[in-house]
MILUM-474049 format. One line per 10 residues: their letters; for each residue x, y, z of N, C-alpha, C. Coordinates in Angstrom, 1 decimal. Example, Ala and Ser with C-alpha at 12.3 -4.5 7.8 and 13.67 -1.06 7.14 Angstrom:
2
AS) 13.2/-5.7/7.8/12.3/-4.5/7.8/13.2/-3.3/7.8; 12.8/-2.2/7.1/13.7/-1.1/7.1/12.9/0.0/7.9
END
This chain:
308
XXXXXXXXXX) 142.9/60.7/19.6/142.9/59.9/20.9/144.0/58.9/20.9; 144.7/58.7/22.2/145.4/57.5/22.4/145.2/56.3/21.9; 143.9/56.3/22.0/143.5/54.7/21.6/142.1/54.6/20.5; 142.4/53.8/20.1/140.9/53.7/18.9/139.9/53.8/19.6; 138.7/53.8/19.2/137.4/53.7/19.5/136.3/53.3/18.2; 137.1/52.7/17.5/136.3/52.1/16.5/135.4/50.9/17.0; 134.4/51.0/16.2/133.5/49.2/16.9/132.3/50.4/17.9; 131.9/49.4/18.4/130.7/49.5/19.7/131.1/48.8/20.6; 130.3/50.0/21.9/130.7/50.7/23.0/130.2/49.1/23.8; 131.0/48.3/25.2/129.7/47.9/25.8/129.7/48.6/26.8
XXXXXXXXXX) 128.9/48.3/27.2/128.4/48.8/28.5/127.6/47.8/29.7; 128.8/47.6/30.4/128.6/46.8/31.9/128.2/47.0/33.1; 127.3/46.6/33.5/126.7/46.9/34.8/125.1/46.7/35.3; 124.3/47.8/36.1/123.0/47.0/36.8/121.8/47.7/35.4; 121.4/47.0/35.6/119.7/47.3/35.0/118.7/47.1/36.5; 117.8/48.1/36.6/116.7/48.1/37.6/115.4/48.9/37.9; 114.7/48.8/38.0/113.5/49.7/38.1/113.6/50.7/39.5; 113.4/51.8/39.3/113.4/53.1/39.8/111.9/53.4/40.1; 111.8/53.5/41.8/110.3/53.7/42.5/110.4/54.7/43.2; 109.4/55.7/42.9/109.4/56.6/43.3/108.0/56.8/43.8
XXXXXXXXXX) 107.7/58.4/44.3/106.7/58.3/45.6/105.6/58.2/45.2; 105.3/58.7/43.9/104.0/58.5/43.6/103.7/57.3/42.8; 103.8/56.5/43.2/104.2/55.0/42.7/104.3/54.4/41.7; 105.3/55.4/40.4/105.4/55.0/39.2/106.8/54.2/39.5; 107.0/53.4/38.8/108.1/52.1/38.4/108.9/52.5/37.3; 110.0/53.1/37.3/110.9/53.5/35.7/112.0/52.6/35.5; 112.0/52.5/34.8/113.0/51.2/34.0/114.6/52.6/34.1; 115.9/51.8/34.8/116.4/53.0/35.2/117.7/51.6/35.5; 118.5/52.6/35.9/120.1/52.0/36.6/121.0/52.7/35.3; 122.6/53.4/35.7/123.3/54.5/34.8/123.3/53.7/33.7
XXXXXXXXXX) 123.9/52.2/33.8/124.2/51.1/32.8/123.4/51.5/31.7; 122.6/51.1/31.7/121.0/51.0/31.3/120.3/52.1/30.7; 120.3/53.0/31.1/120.6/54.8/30.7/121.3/54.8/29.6; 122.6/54.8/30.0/123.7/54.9/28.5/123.6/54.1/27.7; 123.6/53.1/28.4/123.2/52.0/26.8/122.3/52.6/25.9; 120.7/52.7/26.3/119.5/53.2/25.9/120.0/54.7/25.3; 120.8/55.8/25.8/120.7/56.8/25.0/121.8/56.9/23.7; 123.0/55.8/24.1/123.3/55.4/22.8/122.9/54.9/22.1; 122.3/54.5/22.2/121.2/53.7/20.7/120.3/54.9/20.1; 120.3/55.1/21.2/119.0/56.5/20.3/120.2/57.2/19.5
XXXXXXXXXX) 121.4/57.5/20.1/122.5/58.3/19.0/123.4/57.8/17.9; 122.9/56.5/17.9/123.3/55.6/16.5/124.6/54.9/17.0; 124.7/54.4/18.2/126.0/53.6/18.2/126.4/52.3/18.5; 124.9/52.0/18.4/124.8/50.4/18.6/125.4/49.7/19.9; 125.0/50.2/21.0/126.0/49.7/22.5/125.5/48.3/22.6; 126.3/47.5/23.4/126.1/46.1/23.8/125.9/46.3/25.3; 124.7/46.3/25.8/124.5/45.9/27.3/124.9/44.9/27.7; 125.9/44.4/28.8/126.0/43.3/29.2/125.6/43.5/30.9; 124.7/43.0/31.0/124.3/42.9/32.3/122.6/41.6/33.1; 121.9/41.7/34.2/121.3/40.3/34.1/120.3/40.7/34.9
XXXXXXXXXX) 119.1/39.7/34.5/117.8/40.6/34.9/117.3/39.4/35.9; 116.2/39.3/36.6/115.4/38.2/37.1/114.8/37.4/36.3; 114.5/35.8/36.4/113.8/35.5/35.8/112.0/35.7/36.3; 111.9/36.7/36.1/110.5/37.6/37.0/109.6/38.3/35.6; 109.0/38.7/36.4/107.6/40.0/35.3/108.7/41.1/34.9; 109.4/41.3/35.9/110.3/42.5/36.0/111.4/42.5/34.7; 111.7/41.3/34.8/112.9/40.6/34.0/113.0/40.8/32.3; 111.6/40.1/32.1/110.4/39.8/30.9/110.4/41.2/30.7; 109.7/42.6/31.6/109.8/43.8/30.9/111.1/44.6/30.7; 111.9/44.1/31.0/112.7/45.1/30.5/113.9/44.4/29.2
XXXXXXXXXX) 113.3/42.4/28.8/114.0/42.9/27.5/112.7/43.0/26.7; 111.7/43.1/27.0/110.9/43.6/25.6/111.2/45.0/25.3; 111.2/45.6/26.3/111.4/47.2/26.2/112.7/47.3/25.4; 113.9/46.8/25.8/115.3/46.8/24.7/114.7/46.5/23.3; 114.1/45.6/23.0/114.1/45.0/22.0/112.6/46.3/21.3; 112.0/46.9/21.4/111.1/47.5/21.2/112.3/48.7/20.9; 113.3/49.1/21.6/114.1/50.2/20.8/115.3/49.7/20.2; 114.9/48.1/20.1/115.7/47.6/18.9/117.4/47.6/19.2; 117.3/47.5/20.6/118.7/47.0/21.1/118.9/45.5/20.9; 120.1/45.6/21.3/120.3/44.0/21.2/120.9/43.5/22.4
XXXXXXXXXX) 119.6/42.2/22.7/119.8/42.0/23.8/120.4/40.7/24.2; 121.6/40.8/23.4/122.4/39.1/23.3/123.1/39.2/24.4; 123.3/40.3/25.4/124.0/40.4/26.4/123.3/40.5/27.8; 121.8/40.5/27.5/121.1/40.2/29.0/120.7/38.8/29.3; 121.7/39.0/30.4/121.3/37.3/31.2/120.0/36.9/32.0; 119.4/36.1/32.2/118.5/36.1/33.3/118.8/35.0/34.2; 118.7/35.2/35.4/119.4/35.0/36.5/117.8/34.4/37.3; 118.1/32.7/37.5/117.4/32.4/38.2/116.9/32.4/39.8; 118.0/32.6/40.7/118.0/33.1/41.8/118.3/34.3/42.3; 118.2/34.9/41.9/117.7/36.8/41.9/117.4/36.9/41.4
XXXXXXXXXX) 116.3/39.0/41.8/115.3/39.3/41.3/116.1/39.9/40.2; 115.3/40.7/39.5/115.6/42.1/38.6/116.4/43.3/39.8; 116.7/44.0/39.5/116.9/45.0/40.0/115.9/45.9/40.8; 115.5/46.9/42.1/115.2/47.8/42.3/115.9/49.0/43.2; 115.7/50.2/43.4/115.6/50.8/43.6/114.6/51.9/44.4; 114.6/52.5/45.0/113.2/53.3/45.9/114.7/54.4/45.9; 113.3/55.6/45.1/113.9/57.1/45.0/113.3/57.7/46.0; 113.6/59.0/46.8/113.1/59.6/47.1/113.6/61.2/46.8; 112.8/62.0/46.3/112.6/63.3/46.1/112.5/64.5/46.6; 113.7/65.7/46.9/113.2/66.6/47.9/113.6/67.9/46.5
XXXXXXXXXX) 113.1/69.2/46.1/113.4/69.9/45.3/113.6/69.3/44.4; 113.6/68.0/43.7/113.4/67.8/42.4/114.7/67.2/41.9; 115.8/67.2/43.4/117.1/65.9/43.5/116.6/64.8/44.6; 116.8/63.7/43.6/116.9/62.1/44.3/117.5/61.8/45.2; 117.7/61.1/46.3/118.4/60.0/47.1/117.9/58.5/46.7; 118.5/57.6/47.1/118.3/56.3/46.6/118.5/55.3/47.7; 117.4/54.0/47.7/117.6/52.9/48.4/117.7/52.1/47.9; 119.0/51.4/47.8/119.6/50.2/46.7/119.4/49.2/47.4; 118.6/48.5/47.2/118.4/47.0/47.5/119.7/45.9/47.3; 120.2/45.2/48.3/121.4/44.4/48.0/120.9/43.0/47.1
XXXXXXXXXX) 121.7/42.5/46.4/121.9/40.6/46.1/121.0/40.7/45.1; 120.9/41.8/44.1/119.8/41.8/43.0/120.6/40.7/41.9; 119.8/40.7/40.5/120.1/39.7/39.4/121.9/40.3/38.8; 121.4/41.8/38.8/122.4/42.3/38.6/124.0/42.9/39.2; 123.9/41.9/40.4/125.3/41.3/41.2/126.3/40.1/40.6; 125.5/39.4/39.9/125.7/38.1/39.4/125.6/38.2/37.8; 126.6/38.7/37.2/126.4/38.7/35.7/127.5/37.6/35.8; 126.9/36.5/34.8/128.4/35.0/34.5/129.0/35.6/33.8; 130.4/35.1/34.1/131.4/35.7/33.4/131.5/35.0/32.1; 130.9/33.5/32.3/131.4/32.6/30.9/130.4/33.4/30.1
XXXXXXXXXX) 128.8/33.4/30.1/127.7/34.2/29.0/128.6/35.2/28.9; 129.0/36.1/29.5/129.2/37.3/28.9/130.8/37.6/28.4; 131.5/37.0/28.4/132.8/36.5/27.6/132.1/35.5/26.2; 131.6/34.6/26.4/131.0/34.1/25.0/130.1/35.4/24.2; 129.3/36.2/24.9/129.0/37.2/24.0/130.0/38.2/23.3; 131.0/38.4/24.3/131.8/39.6/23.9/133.1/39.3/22.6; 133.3/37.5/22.9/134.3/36.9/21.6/133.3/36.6/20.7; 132.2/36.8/20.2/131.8/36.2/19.5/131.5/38.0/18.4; 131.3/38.8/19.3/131.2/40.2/19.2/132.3/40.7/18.6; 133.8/40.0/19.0/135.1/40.7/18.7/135.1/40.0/17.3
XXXXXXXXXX) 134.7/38.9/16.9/135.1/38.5/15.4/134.5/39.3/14.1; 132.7/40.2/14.5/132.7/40.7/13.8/132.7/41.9/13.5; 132.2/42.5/12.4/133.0/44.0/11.5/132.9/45.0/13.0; 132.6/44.6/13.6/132.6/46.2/14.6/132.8/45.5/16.2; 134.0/45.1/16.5/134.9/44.9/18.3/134.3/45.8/18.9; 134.5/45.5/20.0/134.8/46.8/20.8/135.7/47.7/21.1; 134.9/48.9/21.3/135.3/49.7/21.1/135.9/50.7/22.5; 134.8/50.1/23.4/135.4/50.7/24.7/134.4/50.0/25.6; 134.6/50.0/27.1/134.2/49.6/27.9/133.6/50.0/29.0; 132.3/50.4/29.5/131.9/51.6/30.5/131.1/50.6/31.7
XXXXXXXXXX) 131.4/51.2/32.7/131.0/50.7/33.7/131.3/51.7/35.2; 130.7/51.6/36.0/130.8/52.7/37.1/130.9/51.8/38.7; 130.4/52.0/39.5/131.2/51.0/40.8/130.0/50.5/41.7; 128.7/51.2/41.0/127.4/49.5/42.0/127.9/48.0/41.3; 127.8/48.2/40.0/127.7/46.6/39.8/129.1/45.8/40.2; 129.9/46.5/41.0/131.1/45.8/41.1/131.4/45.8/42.6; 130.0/46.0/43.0/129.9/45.8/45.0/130.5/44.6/45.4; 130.0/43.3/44.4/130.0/41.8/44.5/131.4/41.7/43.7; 132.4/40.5/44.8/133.1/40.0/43.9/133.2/39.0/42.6; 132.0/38.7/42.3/131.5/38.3/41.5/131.5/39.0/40.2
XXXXXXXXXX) 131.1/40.0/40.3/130.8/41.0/39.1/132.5/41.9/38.8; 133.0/41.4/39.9/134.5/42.1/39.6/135.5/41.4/38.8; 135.2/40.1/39.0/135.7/39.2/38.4/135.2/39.0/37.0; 134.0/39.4/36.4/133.4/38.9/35.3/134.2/39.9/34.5; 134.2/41.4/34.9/134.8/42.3/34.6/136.3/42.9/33.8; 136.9/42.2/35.2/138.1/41.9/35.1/138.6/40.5/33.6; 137.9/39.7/33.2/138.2/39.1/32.7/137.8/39.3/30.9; 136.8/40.5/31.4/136.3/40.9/30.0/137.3/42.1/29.5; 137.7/42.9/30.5/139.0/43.6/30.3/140.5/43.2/29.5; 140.8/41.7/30.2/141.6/41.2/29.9/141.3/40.6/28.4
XXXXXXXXXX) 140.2/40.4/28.0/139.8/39.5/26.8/139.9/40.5/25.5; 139.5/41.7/25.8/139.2/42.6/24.8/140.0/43.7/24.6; 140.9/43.8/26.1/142.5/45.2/26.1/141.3/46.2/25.2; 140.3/46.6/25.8/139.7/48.1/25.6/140.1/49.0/26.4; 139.9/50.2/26.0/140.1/51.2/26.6/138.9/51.3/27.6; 138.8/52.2/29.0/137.5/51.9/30.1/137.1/53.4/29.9; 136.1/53.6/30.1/135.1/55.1/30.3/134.3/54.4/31.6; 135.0/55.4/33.0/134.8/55.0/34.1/133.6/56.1/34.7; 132.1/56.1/34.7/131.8/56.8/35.1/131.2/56.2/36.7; 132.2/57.0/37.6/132.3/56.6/39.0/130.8/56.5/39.5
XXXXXXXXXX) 130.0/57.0/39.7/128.7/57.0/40.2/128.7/56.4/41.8; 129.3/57.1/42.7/129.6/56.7/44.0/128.4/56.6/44.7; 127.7/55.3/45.7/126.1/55.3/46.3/126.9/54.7/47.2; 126.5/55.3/48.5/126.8/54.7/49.8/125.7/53.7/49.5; 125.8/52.6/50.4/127.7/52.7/51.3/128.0/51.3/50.5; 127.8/51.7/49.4/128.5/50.4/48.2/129.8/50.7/47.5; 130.8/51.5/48.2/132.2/51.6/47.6/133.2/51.6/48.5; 133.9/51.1/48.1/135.7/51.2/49.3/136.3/52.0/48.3; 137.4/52.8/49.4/138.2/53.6/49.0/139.5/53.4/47.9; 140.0/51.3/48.8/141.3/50.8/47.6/140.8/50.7/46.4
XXXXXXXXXX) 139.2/50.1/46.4/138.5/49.4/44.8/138.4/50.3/44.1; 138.0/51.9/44.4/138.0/53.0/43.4/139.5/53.6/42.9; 140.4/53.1/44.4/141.3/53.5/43.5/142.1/52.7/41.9; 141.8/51.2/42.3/142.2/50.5/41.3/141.3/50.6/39.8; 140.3/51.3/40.1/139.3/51.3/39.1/139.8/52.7/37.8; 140.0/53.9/38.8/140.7/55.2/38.4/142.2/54.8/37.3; 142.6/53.8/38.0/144.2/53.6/37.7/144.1/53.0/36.2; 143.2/52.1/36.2/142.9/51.5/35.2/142.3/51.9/33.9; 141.6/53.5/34.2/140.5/54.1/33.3/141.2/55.0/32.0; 140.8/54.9/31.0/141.3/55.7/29.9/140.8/57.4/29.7
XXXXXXXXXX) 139.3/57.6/30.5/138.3/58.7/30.4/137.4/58.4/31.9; 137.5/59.1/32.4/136.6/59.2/33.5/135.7/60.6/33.9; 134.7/60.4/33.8/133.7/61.3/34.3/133.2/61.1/35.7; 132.8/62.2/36.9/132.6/61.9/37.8/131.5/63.3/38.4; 131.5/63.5/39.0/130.9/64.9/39.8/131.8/65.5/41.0; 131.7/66.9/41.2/132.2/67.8/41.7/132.2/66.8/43.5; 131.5/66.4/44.0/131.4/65.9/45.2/132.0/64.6/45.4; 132.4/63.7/44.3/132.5/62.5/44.2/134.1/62.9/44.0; 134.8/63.8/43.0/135.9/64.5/43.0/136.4/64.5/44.4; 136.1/65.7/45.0/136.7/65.7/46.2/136.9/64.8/47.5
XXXXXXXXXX) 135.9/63.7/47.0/135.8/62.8/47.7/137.2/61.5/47.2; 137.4/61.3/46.0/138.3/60.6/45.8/139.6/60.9/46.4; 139.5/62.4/46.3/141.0/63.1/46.0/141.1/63.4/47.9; 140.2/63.5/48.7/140.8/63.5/49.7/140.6/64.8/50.3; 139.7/65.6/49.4/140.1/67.3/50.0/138.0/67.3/50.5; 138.1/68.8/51.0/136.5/69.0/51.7/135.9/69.9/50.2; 134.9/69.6/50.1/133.9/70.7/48.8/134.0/71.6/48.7; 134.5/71.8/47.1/134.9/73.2/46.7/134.8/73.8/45.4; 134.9/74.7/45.1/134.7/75.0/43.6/135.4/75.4/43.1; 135.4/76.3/41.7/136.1/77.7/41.1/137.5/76.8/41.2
XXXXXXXXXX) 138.2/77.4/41.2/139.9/77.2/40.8/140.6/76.2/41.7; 139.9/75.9/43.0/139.9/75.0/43.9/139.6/73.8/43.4; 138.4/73.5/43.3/138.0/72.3/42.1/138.9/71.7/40.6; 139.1/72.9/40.1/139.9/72.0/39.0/141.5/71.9/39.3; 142.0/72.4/41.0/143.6/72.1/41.2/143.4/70.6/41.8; 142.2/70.1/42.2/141.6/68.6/42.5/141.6/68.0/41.5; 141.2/68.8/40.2/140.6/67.6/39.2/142.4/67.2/38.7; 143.2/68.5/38.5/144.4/68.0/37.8/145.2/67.5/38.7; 145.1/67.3/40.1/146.1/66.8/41.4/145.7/65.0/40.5; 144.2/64.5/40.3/143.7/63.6/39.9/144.4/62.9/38.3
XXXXXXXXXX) 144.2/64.0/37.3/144.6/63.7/35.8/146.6/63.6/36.2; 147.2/63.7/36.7/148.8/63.7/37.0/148.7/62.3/37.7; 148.2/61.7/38.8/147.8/60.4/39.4/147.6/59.4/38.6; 146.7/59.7/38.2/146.4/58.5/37.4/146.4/58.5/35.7; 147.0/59.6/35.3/147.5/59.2/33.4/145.9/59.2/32.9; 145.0/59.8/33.0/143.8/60.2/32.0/144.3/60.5/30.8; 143.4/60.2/29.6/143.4/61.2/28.9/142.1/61.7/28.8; 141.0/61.6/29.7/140.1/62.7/29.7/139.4/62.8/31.2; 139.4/64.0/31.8/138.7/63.8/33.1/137.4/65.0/33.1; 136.8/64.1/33.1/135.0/65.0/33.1/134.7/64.9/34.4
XXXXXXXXXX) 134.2/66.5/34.5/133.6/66.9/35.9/132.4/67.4/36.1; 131.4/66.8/36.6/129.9/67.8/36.1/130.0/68.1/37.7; 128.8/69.6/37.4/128.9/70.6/38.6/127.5/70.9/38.9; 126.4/69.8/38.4/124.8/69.8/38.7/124.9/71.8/37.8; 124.1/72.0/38.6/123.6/73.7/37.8/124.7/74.9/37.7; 125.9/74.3/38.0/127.3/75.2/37.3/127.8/74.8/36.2; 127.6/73.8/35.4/127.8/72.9/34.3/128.8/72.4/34.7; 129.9/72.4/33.6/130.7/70.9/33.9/132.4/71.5/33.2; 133.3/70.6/33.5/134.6/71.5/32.9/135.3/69.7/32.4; 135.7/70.2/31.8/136.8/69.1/31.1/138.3/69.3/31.2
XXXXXXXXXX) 138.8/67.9/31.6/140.5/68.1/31.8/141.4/67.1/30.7; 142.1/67.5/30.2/143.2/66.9/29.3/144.8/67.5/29.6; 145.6/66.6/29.4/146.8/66.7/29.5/147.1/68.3/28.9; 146.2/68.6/27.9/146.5/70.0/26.8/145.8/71.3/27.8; 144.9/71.1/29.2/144.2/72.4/29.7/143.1/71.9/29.9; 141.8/73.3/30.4/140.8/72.6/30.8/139.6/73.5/29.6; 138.5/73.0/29.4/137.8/73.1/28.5/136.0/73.4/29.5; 135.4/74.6/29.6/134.5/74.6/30.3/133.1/74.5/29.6; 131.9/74.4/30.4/131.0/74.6/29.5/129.5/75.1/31.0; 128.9/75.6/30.3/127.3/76.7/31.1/126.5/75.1/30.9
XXXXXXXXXX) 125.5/74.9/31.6/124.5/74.3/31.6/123.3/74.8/30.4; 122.9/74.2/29.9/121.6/74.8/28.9/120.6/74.8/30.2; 119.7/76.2/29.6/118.2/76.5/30.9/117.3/75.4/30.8; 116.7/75.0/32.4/115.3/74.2/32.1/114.3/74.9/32.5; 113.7/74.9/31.8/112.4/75.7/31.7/111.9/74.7/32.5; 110.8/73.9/32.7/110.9/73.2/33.9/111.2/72.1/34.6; 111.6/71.9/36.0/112.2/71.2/36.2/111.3/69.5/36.7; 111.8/68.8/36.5/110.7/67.9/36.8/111.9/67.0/37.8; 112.9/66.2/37.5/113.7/65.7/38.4/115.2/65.5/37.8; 115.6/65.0/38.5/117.6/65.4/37.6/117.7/63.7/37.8
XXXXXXXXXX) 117.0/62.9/37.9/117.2/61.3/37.8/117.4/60.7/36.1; 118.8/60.5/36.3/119.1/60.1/34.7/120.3/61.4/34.3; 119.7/62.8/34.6/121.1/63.6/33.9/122.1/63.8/34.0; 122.9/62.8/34.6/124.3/62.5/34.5/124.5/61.4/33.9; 123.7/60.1/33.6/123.9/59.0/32.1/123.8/59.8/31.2; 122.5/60.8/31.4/122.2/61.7/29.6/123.4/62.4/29.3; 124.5/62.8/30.6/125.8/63.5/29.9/126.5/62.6/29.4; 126.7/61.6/30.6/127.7/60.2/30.0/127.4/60.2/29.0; 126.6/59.8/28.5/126.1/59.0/27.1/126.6/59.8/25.6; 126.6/61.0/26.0/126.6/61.9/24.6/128.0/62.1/24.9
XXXXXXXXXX) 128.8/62.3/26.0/130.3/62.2/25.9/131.0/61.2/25.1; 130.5/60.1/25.6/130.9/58.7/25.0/131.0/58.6/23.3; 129.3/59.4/22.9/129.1/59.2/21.8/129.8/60.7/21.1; 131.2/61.5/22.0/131.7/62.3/20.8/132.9/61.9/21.1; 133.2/60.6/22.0/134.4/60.0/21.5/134.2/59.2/20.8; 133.3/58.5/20.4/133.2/57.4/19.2/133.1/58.0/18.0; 132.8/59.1/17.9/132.2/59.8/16.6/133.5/60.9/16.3; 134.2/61.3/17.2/135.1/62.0/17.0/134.6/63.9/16.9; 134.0/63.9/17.6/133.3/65.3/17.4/134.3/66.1/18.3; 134.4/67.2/18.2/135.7/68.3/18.9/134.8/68.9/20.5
XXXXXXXXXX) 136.2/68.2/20.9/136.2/68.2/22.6/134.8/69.2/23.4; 134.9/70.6/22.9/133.9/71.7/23.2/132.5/71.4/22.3; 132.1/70.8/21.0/130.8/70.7/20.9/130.6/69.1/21.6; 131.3/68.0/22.0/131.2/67.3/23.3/130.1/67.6/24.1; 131.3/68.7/24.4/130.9/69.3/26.5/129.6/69.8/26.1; 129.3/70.8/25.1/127.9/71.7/25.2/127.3/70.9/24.9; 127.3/69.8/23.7/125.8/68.9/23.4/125.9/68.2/25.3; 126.7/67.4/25.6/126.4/67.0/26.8/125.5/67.7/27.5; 126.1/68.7/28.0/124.9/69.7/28.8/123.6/70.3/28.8; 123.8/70.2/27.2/122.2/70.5/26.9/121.1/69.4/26.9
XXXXXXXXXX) 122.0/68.2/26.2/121.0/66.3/26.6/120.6/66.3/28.3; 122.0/66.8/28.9/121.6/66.7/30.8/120.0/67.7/30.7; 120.2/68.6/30.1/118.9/69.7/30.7/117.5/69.2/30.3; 118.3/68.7/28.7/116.6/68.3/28.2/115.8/66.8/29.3; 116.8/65.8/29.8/116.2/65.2/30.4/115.9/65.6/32.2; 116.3/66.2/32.4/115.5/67.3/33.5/114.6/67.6/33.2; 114.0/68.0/32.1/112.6/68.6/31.9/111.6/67.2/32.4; 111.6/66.0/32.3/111.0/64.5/32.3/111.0/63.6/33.5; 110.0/62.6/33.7/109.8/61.8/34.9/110.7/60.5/34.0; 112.2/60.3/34.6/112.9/59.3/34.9/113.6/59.7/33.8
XXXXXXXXXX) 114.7/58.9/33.3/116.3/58.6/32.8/116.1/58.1/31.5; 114.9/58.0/31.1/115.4/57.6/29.8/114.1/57.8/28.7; 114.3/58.0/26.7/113.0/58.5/26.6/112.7/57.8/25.6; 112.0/57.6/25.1/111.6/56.5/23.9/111.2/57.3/22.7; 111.5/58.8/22.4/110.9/59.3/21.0/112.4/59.7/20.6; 112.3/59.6/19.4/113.6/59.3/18.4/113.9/60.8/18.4; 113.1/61.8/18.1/112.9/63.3/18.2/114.2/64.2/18.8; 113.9/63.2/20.0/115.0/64.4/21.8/116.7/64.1/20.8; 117.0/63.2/19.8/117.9/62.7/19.4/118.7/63.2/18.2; 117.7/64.1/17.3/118.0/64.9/16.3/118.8/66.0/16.5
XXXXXXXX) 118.9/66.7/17.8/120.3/67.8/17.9/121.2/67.4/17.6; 121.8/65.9/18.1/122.8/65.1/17.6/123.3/64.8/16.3; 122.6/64.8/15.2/123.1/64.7/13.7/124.2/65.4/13.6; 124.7/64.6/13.1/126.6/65.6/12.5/126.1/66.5/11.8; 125.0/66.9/10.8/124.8/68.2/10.1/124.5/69.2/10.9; 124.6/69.2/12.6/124.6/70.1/13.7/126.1/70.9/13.6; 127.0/70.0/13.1/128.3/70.7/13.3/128.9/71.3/12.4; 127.9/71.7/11.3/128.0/72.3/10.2/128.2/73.7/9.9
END
């Protein structure tokens, strides 16, 4: 790689509860996802992001701290709530109603600069930087951002995650320009790039119109139930989806790809067992109700004695 990835990952952005029809409440937002499935894969992430000082607030750092994250990086925010969201479900894909002015608009930049230098003095900096474009609707959180960039010159893992109608077209572009690895989706692609929905050889003359633009050195493209292809300066690198036997909802299986991507650039695992573990983590959490899972178990494909 261009650049190191030694240290632990943070990871910037919303934490929020995910409501859906039958009125269960899931602890959910991408941030928050990745963070949680990198810890299950041993990489110790730093969440920096800010809750309510609410019920809501209170449960989700017990829940971190119950999977033994560390939660030196969640703020609680006394005039905003926690986060929510309201899913709705048709075939077993989500749409989303993102509530505006949550806790997670307002992450302080001083807390989370005093966490992040206090983080850079010991045995493990950071290592890279991930974040995607809700929590940076507010110029507030762009700013916090921008300054933790500047503090720590990490490398960014941009996983775009585009939700109407919380993005402008200049801010994504400055975000792309900036990124070292970006992962996105087949619709969110064509959407940056300017062209109408497309696939097969059409699709990846978009993805590389994109990796020439902006100097990547990795562009991840997931394709929901076509799986996903990878771009580098050296060619493209494809991969099949693993089967779900059944399907319960796809909420979360694109952090479950993020996450394991992330964790075979920190670990240095070869580009193609990457892409396939990725796709098989996206399927296994398709089998489950919400984004994220609490048995250490779903985590064991992951051991390096897999690459043996």
């Amino acid at each position: 790689m261009n650049k190191s990835t030694t240290g632990r990952p943070i990871i910037f952005g919303e934490v929020l509860f995910d409501h859906f029809p039958d009125g269960q409440s899931i602890l959910g937002g991408a941030p928050f996802n990745v963070a949680w499935h990198l810890q299950g894969l041993g990489c110790s992430p730093l969440l920096l992001s800010s809750v309510g000082s609410d019920t809501n607030g209170d449960n989700v750092n017990n829940t971190l701290r119950e999977w033994k994250m560390d939660v030196s990086g969640l703020q609680r925010c006394q005039n905003y709530p926690t986060g929510q969201v309201t899913v709705q479900l048709e075939n077993g894909q989500p749409s989303y109603h993102i509530v505006p002015d949550q806790a997670y608009d307002h992450i302080s930049n001083e807390e989370a600069l005093r966490v992040v230098k206090k983080m850079a003095t010991s045995s493990l900096p950071p290592s890279m930087i991930y974040h995607g474009s809700l929590a940076l609707r507010e110029p507030h959180c762009r700013k916090t951002l921008d300054i933790l960039l500047k503090e720590t010159n990490a490398p960014v893992f941009l996983d775009l995650n585009l939700r109407e109608p919380w993005w402008e077209s200049s801010f994504v572009e400055s975000m792309l320009k900036r990124a070292t690895w970006v992962k996105l989706n087949d619709e969110e692609l064509c959407e940056v790039t300017g062209h109408e929905m497309t696939d097969g050889p059409g699709l990846q003359h978009h993805a590389k119109e994109l990796l020439t633009l902006c100097g990547f050195e990795r562009l991840i493209v997931t394709r929901g139930e076509r799986g996903a292809f990878v771009l580098t300066a050296d060619g493209i690198i494809e991969g099949s989806p693993a089967p779900v036997d059944q399907l319960v909802d796809t909420v979360g299986a694109g952090d479950a790809f993020c996450a394991v991507t992330m964790a075979g650039l920190l670990q240095d695992w070869p580009a193609q067992v990457t892409l396939d573990r990725a796709l098989a983590f996206a399927s296994a959490i398709c089998q489950q109700r919400g984004a994220t899972q609490n048995n250490p178990v779903l985590y064991n494909m992951f051991e390096e004695t897999t690459l043996k």
